[in-house]
C-alpha positions as CSV (number, residue, x, y, z in Angstrom):
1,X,0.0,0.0,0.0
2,X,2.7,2.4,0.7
3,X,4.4,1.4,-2.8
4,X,1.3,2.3,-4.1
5,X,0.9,5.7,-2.4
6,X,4.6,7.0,-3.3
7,X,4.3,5.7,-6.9
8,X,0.5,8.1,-6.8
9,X,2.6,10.9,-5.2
10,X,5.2,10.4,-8.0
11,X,2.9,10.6,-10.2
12,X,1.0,13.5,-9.4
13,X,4.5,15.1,-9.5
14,X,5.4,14.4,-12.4
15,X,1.9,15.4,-14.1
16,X,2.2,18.7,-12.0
17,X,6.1,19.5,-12.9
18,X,5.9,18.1,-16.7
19,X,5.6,20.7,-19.4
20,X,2.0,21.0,-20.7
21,X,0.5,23.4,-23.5
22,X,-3.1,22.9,-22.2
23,X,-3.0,24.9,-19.3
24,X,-4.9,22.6,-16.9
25,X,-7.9,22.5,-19.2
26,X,-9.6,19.7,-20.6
27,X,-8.7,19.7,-24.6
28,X,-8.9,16.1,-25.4
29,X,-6.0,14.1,-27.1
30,X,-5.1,14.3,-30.5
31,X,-4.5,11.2,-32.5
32,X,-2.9,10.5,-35.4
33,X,-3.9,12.3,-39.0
34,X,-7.2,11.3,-40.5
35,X,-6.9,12.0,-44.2
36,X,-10.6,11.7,-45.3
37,X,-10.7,10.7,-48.9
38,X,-12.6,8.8,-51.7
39,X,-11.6,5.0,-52.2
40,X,-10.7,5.2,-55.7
41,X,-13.4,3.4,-57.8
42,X,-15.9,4.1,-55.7
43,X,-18.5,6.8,-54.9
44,X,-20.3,8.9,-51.6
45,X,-23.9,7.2,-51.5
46,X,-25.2,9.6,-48.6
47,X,-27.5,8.0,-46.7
48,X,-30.8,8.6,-45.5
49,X,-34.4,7.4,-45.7
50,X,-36.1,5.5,-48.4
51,X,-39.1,3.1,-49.0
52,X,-37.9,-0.2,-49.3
53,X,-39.7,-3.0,-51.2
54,X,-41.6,-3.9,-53.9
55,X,-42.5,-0.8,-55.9
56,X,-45.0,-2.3,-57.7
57,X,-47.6,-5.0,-57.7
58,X,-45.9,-8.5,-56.8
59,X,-46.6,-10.0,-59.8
60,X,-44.7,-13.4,-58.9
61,X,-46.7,-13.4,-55.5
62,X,-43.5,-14.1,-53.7
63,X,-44.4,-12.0,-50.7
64,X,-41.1,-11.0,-49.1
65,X,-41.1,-7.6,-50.0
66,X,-43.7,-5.8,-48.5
67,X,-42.7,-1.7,-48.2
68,X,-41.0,-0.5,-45.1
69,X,-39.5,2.7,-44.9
70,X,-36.1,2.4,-43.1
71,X,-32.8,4.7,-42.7
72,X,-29.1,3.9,-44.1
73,X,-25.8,5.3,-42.5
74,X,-23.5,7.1,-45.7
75,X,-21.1,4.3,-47.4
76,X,-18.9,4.4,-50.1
77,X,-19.4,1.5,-52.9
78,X,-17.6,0.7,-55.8
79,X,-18.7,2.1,-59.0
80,X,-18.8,-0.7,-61.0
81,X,-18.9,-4.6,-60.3
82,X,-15.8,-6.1,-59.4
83,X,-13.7,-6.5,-63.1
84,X,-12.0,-10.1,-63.7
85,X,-8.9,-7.7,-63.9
86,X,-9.1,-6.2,-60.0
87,X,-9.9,-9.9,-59.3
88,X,-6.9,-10.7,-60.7
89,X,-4.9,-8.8,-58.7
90,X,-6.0,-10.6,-55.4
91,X,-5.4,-13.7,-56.7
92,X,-1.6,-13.0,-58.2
93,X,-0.8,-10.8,-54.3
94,X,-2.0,-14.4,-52.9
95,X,0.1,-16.9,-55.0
96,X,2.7,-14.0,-54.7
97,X,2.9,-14.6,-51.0
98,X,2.0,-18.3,-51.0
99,X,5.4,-18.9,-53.1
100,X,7.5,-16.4,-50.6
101,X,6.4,-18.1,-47.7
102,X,7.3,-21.6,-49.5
103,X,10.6,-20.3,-50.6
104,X,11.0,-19.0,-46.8
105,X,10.7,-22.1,-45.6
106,X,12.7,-23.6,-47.5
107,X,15.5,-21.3,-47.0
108,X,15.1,-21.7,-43.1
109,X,14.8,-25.5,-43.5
110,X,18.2,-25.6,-45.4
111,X,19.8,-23.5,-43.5
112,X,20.1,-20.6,-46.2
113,X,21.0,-17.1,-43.8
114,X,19.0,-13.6,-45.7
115,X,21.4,-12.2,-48.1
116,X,23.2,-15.1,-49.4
117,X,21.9,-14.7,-52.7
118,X,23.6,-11.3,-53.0
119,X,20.2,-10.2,-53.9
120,X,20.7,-10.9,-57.8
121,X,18.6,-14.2,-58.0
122,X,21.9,-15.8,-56.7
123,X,20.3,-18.5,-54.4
124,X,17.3,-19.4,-52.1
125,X,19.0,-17.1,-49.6
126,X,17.2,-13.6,-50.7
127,X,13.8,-15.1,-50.1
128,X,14.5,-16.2,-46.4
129,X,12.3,-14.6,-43.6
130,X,12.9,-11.1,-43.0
131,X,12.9,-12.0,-39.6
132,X,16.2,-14.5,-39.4
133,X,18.6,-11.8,-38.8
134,X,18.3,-10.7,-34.9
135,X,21.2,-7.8,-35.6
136,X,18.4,-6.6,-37.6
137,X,15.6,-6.3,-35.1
138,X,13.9,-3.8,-33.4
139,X,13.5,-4.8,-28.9
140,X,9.6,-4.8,-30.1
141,X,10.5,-6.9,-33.3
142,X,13.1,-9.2,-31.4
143,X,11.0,-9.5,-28.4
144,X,7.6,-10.8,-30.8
145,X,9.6,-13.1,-32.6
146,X,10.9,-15.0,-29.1
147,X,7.6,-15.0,-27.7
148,X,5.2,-15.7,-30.7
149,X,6.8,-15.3,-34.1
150,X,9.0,-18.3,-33.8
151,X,6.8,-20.6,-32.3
152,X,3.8,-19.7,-34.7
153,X,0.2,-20.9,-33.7
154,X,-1.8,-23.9,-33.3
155,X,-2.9,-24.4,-36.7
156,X,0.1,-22.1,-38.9
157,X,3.6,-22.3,-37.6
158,X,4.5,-19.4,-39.3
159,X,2.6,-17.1,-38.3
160,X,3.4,-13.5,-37.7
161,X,7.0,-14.2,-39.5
162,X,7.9,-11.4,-42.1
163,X,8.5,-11.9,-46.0
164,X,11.3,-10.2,-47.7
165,X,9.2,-9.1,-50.5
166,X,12.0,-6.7,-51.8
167,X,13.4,-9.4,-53.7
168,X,11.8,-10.2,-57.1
169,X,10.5,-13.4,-58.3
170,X,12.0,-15.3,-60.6
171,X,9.1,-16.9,-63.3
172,X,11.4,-17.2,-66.2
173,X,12.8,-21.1,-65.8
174,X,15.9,-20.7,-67.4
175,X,17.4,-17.9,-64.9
176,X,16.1,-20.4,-61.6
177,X,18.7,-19.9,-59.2
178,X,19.6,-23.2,-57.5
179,X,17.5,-26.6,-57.2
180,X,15.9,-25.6,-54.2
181,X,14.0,-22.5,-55.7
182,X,13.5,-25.2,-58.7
183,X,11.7,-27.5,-56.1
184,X,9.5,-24.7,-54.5
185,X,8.3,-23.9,-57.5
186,X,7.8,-26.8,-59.4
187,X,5.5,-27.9,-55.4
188,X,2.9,-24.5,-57.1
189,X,2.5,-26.2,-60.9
190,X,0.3,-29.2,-61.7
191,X,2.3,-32.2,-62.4
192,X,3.3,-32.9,-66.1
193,X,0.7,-36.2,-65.8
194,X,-2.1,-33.6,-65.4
195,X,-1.3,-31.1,-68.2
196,X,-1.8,-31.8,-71.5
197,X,-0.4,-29.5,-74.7
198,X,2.8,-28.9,-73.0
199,X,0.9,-26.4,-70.9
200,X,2.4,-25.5,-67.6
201,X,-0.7,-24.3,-65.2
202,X,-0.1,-23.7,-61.7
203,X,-2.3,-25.4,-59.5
204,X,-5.2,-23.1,-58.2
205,X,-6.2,-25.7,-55.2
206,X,-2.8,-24.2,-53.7
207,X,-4.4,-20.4,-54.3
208,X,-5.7,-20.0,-50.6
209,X,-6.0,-16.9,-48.8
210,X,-6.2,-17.3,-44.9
211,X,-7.7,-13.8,-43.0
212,X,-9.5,-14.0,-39.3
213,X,-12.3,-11.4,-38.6
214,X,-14.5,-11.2,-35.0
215,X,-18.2,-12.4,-34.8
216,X,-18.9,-9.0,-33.3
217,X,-23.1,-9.8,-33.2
218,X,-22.1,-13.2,-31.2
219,X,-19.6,-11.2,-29.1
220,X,-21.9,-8.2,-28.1
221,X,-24.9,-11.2,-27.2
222,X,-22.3,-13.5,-25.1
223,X,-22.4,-12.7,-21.2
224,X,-18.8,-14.0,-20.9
225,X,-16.6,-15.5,-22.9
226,X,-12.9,-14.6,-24.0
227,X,-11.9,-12.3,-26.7
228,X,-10.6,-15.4,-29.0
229,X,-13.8,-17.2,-28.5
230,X,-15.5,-14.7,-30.9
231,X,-12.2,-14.6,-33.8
232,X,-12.9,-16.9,-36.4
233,X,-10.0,-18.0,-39.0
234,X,-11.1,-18.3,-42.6
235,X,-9.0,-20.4,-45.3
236,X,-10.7,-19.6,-48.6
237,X,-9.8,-20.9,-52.2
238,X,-9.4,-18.1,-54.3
239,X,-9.0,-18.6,-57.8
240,X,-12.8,-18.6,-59.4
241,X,-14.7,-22.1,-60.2
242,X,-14.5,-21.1,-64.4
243,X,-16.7,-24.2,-64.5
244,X,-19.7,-22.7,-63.5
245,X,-20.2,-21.5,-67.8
246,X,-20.6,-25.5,-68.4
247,X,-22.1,-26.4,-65.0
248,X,-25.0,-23.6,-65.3
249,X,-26.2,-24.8,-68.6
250,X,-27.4,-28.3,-70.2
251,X,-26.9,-29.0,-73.7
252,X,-25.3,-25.7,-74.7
253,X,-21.6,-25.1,-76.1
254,X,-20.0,-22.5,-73.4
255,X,-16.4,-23.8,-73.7
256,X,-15.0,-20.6,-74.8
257,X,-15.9,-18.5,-71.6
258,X,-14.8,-21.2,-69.5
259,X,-11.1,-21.4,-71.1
260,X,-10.9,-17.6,-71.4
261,X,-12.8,-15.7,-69.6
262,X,-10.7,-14.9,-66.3
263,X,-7.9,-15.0,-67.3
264,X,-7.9,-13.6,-70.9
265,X,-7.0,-9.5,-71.0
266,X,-9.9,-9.5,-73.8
267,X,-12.5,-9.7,-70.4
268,X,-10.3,-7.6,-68.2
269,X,-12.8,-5.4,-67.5
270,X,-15.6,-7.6,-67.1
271,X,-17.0,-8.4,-64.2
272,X,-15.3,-11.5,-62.4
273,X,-17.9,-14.4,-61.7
274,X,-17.4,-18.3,-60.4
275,X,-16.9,-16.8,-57.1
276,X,-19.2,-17.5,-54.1
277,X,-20.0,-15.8,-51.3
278,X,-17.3,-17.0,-48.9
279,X,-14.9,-15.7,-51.5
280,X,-16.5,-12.4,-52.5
281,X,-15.6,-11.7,-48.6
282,X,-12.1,-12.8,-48.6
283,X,-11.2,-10.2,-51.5
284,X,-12.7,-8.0,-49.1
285,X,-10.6,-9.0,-46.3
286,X,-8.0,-8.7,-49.1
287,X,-8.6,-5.4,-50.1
288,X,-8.2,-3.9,-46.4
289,X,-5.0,-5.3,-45.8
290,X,-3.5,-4.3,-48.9
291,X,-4.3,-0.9,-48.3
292,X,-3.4,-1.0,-44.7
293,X,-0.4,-2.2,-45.0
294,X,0.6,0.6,-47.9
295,X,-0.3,3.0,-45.3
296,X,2.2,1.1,-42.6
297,X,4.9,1.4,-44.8
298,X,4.7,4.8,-47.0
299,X,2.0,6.5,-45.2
300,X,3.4,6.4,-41.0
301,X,1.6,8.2,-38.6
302,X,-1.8,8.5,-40.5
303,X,-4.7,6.3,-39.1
304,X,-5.4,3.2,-41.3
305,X,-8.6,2.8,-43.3
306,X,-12.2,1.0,-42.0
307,X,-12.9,-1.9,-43.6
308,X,-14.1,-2.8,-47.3
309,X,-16.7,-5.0,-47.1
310,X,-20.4,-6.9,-48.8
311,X,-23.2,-4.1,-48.9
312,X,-26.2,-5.4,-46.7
313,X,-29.6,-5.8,-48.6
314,X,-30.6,-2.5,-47.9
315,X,-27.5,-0.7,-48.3
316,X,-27.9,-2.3,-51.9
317,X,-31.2,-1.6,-52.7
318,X,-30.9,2.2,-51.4
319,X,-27.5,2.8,-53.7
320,X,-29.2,0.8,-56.9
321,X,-32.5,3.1,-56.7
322,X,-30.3,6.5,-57.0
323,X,-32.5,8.8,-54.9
324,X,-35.4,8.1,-56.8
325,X,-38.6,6.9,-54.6
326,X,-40.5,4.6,-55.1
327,X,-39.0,4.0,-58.7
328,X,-38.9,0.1,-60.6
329,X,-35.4,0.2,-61.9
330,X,-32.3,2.6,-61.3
331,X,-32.7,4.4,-63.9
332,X,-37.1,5.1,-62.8
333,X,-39.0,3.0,-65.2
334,X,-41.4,1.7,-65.7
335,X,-39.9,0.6,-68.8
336,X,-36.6,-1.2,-69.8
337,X,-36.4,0.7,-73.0
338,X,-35.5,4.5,-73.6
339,X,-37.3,7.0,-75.7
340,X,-34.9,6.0,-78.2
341,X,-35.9,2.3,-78.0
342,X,-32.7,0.9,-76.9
343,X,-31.9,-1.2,-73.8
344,X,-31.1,0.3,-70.5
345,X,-29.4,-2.6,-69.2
346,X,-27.9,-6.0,-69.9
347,X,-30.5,-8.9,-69.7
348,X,-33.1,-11.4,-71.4
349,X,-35.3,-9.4,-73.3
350,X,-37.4,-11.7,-74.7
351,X,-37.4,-15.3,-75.1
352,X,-34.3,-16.9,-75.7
353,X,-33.6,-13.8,-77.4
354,X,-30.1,-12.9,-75.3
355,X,-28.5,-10.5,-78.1
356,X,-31.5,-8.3,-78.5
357,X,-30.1,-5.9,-76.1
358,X,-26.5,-6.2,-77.8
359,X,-24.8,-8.6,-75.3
360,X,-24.9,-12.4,-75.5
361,X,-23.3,-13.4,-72.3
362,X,-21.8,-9.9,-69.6
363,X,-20.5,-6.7,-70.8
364,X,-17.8,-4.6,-69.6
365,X,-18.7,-3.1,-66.0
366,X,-18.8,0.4,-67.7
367,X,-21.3,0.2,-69.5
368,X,-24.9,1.5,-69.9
369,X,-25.6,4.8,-68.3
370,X,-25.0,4.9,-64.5
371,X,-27.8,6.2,-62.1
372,X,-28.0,9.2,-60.0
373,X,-25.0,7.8,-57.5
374,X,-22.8,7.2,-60.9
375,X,-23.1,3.2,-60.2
376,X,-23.2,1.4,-63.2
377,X,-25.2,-1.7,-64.0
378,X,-27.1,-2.4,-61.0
379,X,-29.9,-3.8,-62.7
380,X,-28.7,-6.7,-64.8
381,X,-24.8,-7.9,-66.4
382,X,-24.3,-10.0,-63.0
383,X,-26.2,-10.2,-60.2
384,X,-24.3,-9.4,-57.2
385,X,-23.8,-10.9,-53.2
386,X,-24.6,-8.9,-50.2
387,X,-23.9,-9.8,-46.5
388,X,-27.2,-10.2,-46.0
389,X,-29.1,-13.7,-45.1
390,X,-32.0,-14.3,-46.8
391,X,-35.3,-14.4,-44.7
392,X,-38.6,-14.2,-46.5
393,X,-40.0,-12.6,-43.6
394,X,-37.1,-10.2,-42.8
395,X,-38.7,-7.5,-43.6
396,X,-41.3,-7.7,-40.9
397,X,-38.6,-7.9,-37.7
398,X,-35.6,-6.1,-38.9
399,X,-34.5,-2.7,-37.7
400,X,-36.1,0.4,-39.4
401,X,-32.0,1.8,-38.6
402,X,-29.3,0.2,-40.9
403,X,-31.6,-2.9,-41.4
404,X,-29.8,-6.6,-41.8
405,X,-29.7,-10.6,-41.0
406,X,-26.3,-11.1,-40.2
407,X,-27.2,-14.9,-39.7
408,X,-24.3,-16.6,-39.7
409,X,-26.2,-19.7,-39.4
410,X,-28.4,-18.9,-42.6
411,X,-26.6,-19.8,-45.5
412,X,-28.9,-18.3,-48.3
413,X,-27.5,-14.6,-49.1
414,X,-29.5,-12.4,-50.5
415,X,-28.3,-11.9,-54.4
416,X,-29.7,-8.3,-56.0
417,X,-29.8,-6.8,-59.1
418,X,-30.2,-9.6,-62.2
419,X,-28.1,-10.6,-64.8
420,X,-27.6,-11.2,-68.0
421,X,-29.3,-13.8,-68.4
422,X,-32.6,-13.2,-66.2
423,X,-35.7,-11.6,-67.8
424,X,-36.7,-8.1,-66.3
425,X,-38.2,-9.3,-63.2
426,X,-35.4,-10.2,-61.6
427,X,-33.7,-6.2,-62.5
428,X,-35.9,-4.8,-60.5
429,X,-34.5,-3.3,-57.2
430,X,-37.3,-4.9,-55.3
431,X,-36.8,-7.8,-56.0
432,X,-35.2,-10.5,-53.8
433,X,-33.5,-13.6,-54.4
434,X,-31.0,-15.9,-53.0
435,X,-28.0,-18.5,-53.4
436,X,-25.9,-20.4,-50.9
437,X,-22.9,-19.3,-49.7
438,X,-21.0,-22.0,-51.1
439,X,-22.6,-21.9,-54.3
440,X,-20.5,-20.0,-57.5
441,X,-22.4,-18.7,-60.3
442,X,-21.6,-17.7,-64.0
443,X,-23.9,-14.7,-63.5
444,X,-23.1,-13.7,-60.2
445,X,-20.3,-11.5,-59.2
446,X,-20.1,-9.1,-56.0
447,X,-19.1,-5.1,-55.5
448,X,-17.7,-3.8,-52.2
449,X,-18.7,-0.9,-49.8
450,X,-16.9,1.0,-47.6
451,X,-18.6,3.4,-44.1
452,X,-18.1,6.7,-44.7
453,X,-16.5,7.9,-41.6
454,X,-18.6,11.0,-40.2
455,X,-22.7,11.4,-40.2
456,X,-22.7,15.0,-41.9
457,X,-24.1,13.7,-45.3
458,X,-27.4,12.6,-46.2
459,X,-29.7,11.2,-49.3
460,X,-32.9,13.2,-48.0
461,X,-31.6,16.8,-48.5
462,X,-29.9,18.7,-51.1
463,X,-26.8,19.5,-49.2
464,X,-24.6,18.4,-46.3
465,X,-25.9,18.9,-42.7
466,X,-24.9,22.5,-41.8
467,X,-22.1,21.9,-38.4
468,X,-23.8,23.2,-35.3
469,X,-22.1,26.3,-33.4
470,X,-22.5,26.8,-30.1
């Protein structure tokens, strides 16, 4: 008790003595820069009020989508669907790391120090763990990696150990540097039994992206219960299932999109599909930490980003209807046609007439006129995931504030918007629909959101909130 009293004493002392610029008063504590700006690709949909639900007579007689008018928080979202290109780009970062970490290891495992290769593709050595050289440590660095870094966790025991990513990959097979970089990356390739044409095509079952996020809704419910009772660790395939263009469709001929369509530059900017829900979450996961950790490295001292993630149902359906009330489609409606008779979006016009609206399968995400919130085709092309589960009575319980079913449990997610190859119902932005989780389409693809950090934007006036002054 008397430690305790002197270390008080000392304390107050020290608070007392120490220079201050706030005088005694109470000015609160700066943190670190906040740099408010727009994701690029994406747009401000302020939020506010809107009548959610079936604009118009429910024709199909589903009956899950009687009107409610509820209230949505301002988000950024993407103004286009997610291209095969972008898509691209989280599947080379993963087999990027996956072949550092395998070439890690193997430089640990055979005893290769960081360096050797002289940097120059001269050996295994300039691929080994950044974190192998102790002269090279930070205390807080050094003190990690004897605690937790070397020791890993139950289920990786690698985790937490840093790739040197400064030194370039080597793809070209004639310049491989030494039979253990040979071996690592021959382990990535299908075998030559199960290639044909003298292709050489990696093996996409070894494309896996692992991320952990917290069940906040189970953690806020829970009386008790441990921080890492409520983290959950995903390991998610990420290369798209291009089977889905034979899969979807009996007795047609759809070879083509399935051998080109990822991959090929010609449909770099169309948007990606073949991925399910479970993977249209991990690029989101994705998509934070890459931008997080360009702000760690280039950007220090400014505050890191909130993260990208699904839109819920009604985040959706707000964005897609632009602002206008009570409207059919995004662009009003009630008609899919314009004055000039062409097509407002990509779809089935009529039966088993796909081309009449100049597009036989998707077109590029940029296309047809955007709405009011410059998002482009959120009526037909590819119908896209939400977080939402799919309820048909959800629209009787949820809340009239940021409605959602985050129902982990559920595994139908709601799917908006139609695709190409849905007839006009299914465009509408009151319409509902659903596919499991698991469950990869070739006319479903996904775009991300972002929360707008602040409240002082909204859909329902014509201008930003005035600030208050006292």
């Amino acid at each position: 008790m008397k430690k305790f009293i002197a270390f008080a004493s000392v304390l107050t002392l020290l608070v007392s003595c120490g220079k201050t610029s706030d005088k005694g008063e109470l000015v609160g504590v700066k943190g670190k820069k906040w740099h408010p700006e727009k994701p690029y690709g994406m747009t401000l949909v302020p939020g506010g009020a809107f009548i959610m639900g079936k604009s118009d007579d429910d024709l199909a007689n589903v009956q899950d989508a009687p009107t409610k008018t509820v209230t949505v928080r301002s988000f950024y979202m993407d103004e286009t669907e997610i291209t095969n290109s972008e898509y691209r780009q989280f599947v080379e970062w993963v087999k990027d790391s996956i072949i550092r970490v395998r070439l890690a290891i193997m430089a640990e495992d055979t005893g290769a120090k960081p360096g050797s290769g002289k940097g120059k593709g001269g050996g295994i050595g300039d691929f080994a763990f950044a974190d192998q050289d102790p002269a090279k440590m930070t205390p807080y660095d050094k003190y990690m990696y004897e605690n937790y870094y070397s020791v890993g966790s139950d289920d990786d025991p690698y985790a937490g150990r840093r790739l040197n990513r400064k030194a370039k990959l080597i793809t070209d097979t004639k310049k491989y540097p030494d039979e253990q970089y040979v071996e690592v990356m021959d382990s990535m390739y299908l075998p030559p039994s199960e290639a044909y044409n003298g292709l050489r095509t990696i093996d996409v079952n070894k494309l896996v992206f692992r991320h952990s996020w917290m069940d906040i809704q189970k953690a806020a419910k829970a009386k008790k219960g441990k921080r890492s009772d409520f983290i959950k660790t995903e390991v998610t395939p990420v290369y798209p299932d291009t089977t889905v263009w034979i899969k979807d469709f009996a007795y047609s001929y759809n070879e083509p999109m399935h051998n080109d369509y990822f991959w090929h530059q010609a449909y770099g900017d169309y948007p990606v599909v073949g991925v399910n829900w479970k993977q249209a979450k991990a690029f989101c996961a994705w998509r934070t930490l890459n931008k997080n950790a360009f702000i760690k490295a280039k950007q220090k001292g400014r505050n890191q980003i909130n993260s990208f993630r699904l839109p819920t149902e009604a985040e959706w359906e707000y964005a897609a209807r632009g602002g206008l009330e009570s409207a059919t489609y995004p662009w009003g409606g009630p008609y899919t046609k314009s004055d000039r008779g062409c097509f407002l979006a990509n779809f089935k016009p009529n039966r088993g007439d796909y081309a009449a609206d100049e597009a036989l399968y998707t077109v590029e995400a940029k296309s047809f006129a955007p709405n009011a919130y410059n998002l482009y085709n959120m009526s037909g092309n590819v119908a896209e995931w939400t977080d939402s589960s799919y309820d048909a009575s959800a629209y009787e319980y949820v809340s009239t504030m940021n409605p959602n079913v985050p129902d982990t449990s559920n595994k139908r997610k709601v799917v908006r918007g139609g695709s190409w190859k849905d007839v006009s119902y299914f465009l509408q932005v009151g319409t509902r629909d659903f596919e499991y989780q698991d469950t990869a389409r070739s006319y479903i693809g996904f775009r991300t959101v972002q929360d707008y950090m602040g409240t002082q934007t909204t859909g329902n006036g014509k201008s930003k909130i005035p600030s208050r002054k006292r």
